[in-house]
N, C-alpha and C positions, 0 to 999 in steps of 0.2 A: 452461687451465681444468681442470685437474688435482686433482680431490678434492673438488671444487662442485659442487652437484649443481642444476639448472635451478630459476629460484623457480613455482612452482604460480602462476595466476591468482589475485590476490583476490577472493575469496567477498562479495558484497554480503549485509548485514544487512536482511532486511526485519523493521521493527517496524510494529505497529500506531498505536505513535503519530507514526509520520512520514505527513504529507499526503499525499492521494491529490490528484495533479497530473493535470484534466479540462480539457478544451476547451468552453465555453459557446458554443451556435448566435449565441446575441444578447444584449444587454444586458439584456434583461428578466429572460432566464434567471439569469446570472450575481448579478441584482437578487432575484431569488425563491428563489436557492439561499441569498445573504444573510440574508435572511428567516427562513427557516428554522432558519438556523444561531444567532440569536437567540432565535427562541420557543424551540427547544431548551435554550437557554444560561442563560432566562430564567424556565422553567417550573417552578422551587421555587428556595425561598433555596437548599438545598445543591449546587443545579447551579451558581446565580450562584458561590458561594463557593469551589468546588473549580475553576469556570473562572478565577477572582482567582489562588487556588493557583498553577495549571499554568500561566498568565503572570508568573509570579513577583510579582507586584502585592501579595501578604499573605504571610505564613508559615501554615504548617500550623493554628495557635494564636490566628490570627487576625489575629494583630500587622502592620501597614504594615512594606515591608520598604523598605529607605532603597536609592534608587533612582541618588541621584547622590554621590558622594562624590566631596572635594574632595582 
């Protein structure tokens, strides 16, 4: 190994839009955090429409974005 120099660890990318992965005591919880995560989603048309966005479900412009191609 003559002139190779050892590889570094790879660096984990934290972003803010990857999920925060939690443990729920019980179903309720897990039912209520649900909950939540809807009234949020659903609290003015531009949350509904920017949540459509970031699930790929419309384009930017509004347009239906074609889902299955053959």
């Amino acid at each position: 190994m003559v002139g190779k120099t050892p590889k570094s660890p790879k660096k984990t990318i934290q972003s803010s839009a990857l999920p925060i992965r939690r443990g729920f005591a019980s179903h309720a919880e897990l039912l209520a955090d649900m909950d939540r995560f809807r009234q949020e989603t659903l609290a003015t048309p531009g949350a509904a429409r920017q949540f459509l966005i970031d699930a790929g479900l419309i384009s930017k412009a509004g347009k239906p974005m074609q889902l299955i191609r053959d």
